[in-house]
N, C-alpha and C positions, 0 to 999 in steps of 0.2 A: 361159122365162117369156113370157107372151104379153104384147102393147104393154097391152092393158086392164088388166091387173093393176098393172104398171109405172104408168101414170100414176094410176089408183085407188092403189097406196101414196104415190106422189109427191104428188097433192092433199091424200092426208088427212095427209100431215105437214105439208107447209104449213100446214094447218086446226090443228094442233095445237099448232104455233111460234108461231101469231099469236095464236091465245089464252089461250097462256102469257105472253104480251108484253101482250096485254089483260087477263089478271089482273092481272101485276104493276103496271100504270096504276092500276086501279082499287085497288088496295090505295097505292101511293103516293096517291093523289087519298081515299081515307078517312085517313090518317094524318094529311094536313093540315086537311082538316075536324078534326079532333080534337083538332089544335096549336093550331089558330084558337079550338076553344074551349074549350081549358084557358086560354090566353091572355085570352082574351074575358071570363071568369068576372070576374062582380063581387061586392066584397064593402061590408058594409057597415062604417060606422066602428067599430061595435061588434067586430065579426070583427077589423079589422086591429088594433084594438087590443089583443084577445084572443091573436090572432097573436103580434104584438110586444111580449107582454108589459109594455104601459104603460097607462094609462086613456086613456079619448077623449078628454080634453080636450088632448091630446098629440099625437092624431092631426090634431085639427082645429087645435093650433097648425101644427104641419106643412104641413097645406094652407093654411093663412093665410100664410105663409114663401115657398109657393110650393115646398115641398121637395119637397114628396110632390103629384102632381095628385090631383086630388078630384074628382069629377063629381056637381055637382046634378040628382036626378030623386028629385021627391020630397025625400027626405030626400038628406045628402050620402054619395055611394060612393063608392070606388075599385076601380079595375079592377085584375084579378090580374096584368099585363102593366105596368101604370105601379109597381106593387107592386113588384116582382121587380128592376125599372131603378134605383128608391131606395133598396132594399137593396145595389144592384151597386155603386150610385156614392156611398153614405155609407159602405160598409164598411172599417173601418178608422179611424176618426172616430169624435170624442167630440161629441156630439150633447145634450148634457145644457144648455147653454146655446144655443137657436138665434140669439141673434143675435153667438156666438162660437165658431163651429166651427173647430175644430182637428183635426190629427191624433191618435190615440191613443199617448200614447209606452209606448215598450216596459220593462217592469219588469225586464229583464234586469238 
């Protein structure tokens, strides 16, 4: 095998490792754009209400509480990322009275 060939296979694998190593960035680097905006996704009072099966006036006690954040633009929204943290950290809680939340005891 002569040296030209040798280094012609040796560069084009090189060429071929590195952007396999630059795909795989740019597919990490689209995953997180995409985390950011599923995350990012805003809903309105009506949606979360619709979600959580309660009516808005439930939702905007929540935000009034301070339980649930709420973001004024326009009307009031909440974002699907502060969504997802009040379902994390009321779950397992009886919520039916907000200014007496309790644990949910078990019917065992």
């Amino acid at each position: 095998m002569d040296l030209t060939k040798v280094i012609s296979e040796a560069v084009e694998n090189a060429i071929v490792q590195e952007l396999g190593r630059f795909n795989d960035n740019m597919l990490n680097i689209a995953k997180a754009f995409e985390k950011a905006n599923y995350e990012l996704e805003v809903y309105t009072v009506k949606e979360v209400a619709s979600i959580l099966k309660v009516n808005t006036n439930k939702i905007y006690e929540l935000i009034d509480k301070g339980l649930l954040k709420g973001l004024k633009l326009g009307n009031m929204k909440v974002i699907r990322a502060d969504l997802i943290d009040f379902l994390k950290k009321y779950s397992g809680m009886d919520l039916s009275d907000l200014d007496n939340i309790k644990e949910l005891k078990s019917n065992i």
